[in-house]
C-alpha positions in Angstrom: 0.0 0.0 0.0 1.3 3.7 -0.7 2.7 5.0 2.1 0.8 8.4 1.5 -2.3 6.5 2.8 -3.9 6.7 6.4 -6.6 5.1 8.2 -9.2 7.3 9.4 -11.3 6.6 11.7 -14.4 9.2 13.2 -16.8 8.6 16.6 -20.0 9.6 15.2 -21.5 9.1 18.3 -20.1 6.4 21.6 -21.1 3.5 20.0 -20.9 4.2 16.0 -17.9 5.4 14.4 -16.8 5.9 10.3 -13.8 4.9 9.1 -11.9 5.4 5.7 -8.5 5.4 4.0 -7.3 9.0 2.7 -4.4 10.1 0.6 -2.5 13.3 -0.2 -6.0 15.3 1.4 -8.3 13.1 -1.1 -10.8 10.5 0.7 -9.9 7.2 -1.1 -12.3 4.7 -0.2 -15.8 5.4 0.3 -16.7 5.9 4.7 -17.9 2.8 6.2 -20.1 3.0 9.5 -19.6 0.7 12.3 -19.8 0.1 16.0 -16.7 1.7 18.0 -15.8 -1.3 19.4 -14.8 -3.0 16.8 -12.4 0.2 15.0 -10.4 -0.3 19.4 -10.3 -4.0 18.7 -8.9 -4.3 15.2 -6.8 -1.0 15.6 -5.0 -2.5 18.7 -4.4 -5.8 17.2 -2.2 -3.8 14.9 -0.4 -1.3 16.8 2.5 -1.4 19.0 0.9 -0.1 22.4 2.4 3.5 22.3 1.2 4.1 18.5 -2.1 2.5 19.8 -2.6 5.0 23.0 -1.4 7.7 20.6 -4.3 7.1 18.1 -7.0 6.0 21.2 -6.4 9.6 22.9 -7.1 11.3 19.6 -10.1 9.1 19.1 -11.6 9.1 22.1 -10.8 13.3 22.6 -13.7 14.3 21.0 -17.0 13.4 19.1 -16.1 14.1 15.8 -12.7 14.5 15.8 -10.9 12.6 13.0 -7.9 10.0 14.3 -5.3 8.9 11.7 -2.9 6.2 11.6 0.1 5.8 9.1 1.6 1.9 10.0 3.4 -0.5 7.8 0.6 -3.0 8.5 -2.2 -0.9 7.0 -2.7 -3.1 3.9 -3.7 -5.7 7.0 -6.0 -3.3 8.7 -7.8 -2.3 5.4 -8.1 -5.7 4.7 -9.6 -6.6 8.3 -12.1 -3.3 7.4 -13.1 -4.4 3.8 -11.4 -0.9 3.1 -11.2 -1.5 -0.8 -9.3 1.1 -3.1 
């Protein structure tokens, strides 16, 4: 995967959230909504713990407030999503 890609991931609201993969300011997948629970599950499968507690704490700061992750293993997340380019 380019490494000019993110995962993006929004709380709508405590228990939904939206999630996407973005590049060079350009949304590249289409949003997917889905409970919150799963986007803390799969993301910390993923992450080392420090790159997790970054990307919870932006996450959890604020309802609507956008989190993004840049990680080697984002081809895996995407994958875990059904984030299709």
């Amino acid at each position: 995967m380019d490494q000019d890609v993110n995962f993006c991931a929004r709380m709508i609201n405590h228990g939904q959230s939206e999630i996407w993969l973005a590049g060079n300011g350009h949304e590249l997948t289409p949003r997917r909504t889905l409970a919150t629970n799963e986007v803390i599950n799969v993301t910390r499968r993923h992450c080392t713990p420090d790159v997790f507690a970054a990307f919870n704490a932006i996450y959890h700061g604020a309802i609507g407030q956008i989190a993004v992750l840049a990680l080697p293993s984002l081809a895996e997340i995407a994958a875990e999503f059904r984030l299709q380019m």
